[in-house]
Structures are given as C-alpha cells and as structure tokens.
C-alpha positions as CSV (number, residue, x, y, z in Angstrom):
1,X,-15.3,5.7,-0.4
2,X,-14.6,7.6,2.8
3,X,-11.3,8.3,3.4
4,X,-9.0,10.6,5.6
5,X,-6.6,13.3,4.4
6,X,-3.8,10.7,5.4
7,X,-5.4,8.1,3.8
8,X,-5.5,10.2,0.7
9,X,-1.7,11.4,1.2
10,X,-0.2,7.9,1.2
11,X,-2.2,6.9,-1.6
12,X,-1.1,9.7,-4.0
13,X,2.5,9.0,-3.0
14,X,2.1,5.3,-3.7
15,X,0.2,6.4,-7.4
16,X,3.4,8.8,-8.0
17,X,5.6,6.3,-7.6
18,X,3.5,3.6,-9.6
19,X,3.6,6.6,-12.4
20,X,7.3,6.9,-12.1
21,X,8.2,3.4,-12.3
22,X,5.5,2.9,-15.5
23,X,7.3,5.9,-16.9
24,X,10.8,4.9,-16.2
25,X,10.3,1.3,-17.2
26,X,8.2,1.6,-20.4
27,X,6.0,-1.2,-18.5
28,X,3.4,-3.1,-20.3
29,X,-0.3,-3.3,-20.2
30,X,-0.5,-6.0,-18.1
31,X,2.1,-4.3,-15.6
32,X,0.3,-0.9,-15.7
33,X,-3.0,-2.5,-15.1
34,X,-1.8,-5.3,-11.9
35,X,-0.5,-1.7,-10.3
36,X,-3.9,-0.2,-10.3
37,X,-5.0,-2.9,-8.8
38,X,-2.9,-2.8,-6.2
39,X,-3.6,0.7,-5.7
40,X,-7.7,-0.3,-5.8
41,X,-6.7,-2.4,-3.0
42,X,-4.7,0.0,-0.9
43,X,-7.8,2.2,-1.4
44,X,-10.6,-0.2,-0.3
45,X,-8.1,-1.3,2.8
46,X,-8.2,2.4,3.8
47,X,-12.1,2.7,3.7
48,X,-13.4,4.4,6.8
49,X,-10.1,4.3,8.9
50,X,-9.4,7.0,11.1
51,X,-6.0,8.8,11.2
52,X,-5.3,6.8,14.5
53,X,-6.2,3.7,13.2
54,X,-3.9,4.3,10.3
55,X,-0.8,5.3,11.9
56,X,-1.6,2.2,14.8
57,X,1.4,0.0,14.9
58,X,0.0,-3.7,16.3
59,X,3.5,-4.1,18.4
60,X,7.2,-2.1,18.3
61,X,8.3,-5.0,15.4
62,X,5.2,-4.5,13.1
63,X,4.9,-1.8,10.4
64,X,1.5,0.6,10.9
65,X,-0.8,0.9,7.6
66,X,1.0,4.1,7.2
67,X,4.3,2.3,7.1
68,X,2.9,-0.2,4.6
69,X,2.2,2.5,2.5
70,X,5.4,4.6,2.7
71,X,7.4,1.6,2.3
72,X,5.5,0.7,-0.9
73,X,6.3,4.1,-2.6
74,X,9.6,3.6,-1.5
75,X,11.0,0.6,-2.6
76,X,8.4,1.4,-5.7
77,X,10.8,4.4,-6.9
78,X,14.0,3.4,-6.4
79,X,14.4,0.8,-9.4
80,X,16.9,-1.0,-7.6
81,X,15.2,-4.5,-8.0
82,X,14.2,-4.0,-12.1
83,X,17.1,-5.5,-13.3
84,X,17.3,-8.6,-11.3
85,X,13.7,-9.0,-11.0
86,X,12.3,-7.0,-13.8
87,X,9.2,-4.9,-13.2
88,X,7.2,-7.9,-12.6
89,X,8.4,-7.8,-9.4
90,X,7.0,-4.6,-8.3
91,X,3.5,-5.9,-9.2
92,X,4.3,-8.7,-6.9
93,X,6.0,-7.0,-3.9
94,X,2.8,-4.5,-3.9
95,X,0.4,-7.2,-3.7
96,X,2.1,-8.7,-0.4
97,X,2.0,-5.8,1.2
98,X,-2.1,-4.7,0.1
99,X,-2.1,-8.4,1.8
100,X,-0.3,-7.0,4.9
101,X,-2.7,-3.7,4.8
102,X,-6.0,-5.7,4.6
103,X,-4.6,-8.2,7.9
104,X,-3.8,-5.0,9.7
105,X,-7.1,-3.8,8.9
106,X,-8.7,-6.5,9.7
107,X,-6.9,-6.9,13.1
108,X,-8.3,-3.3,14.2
109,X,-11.5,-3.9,12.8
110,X,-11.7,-7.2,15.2
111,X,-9.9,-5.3,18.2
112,X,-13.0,-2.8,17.4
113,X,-15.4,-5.4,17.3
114,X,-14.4,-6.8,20.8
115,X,-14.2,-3.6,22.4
116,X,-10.9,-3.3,22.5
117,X,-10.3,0.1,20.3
C-alpha cells in the first residue's frame, strides 16, 4: 500500500479514536471488528493519493478526503451519539463516510483519467 505521510496522519487519528471509543464503550467483537473494517477501507481509499489530491475539495460545499477523515475521528471521540444510538452507530456513521471517501476518490481518479487533473 503506498501511502503519503497525510494519508498516514489521518488514518492514525481515525484508529485513535476507534481505540478510544472501543475502550470507553467496552464494545463487542462484532463492533471492534466492523471498525477495522472501516479503517481497511479508509486505507485502500487512500492508496496512491497524493497530498493534493487528498486535501482537494470537489466544490466550496463538499468536504475534501482530508475532511472525511477528520470529521470521522471527530464525531468518533466525542461519545455524544452512544446513548441514543449505542455504539452501533459509530460502525454505521464510519461506513457512509469510507462510502463518501471512495466517491471522492473515484471522482479524482476519473478527472485524472480525462485529463482534467
């Protein structure tokens, strides 16, 4: 897997707060193991990004991969949502956004493709 030293920063942040939240929520097997997963995606969505692409914002009202990222640490260590939603939740809200990662990525990797970055 090739990835930046950005690439590599968000991702520890998002597996810090993944440890946190399996930590501060006695989370179960099944939890523990749908967060690496999400993390596994994160990861493969990073592959061979640059920096630029990364921290590439498609338009002023869409998040860059970076922001995907940061937001999913985040929300991931506050605990806010647990006890409405229970830590299912956070298994859930990281998916959707490894979904909004891997369209971002494959929105540069088309604008590449067509010349256009």
């Amino acid at each position: 897997m090739s990835l930046t030293s950005l690439a590599r920063s968000l991702l520890d942040n998002v597996a810090a707060a993944h440890e946190a939240l399996i930590a501060e929520t006695a989370a179960t097997a099944p939890i523990v193991q749908g967060l690496q997963a999400i993390r596994a995606a994160l990861a493969a969505g990073l592959d061979g990004l640059t920096d630029a692409q990364i921290n590439a914002a498609p338009s002023a009202d869409e998040w860059s991969i970076a922001e995907v990222l940061e937001h999913v640490a985040e929300h991931d260590r506050a605990y806010r949502e647990v006890a409405r939603h229970g830590v299912e939740h956070y298994v859930e809200h990281g998916l959707e956004h490894a979904l909004q990662l891997w369209k971002l990525r494959n929105d540069l990797v088309a604008a590449r493709t067509n010349g256009a970055g």
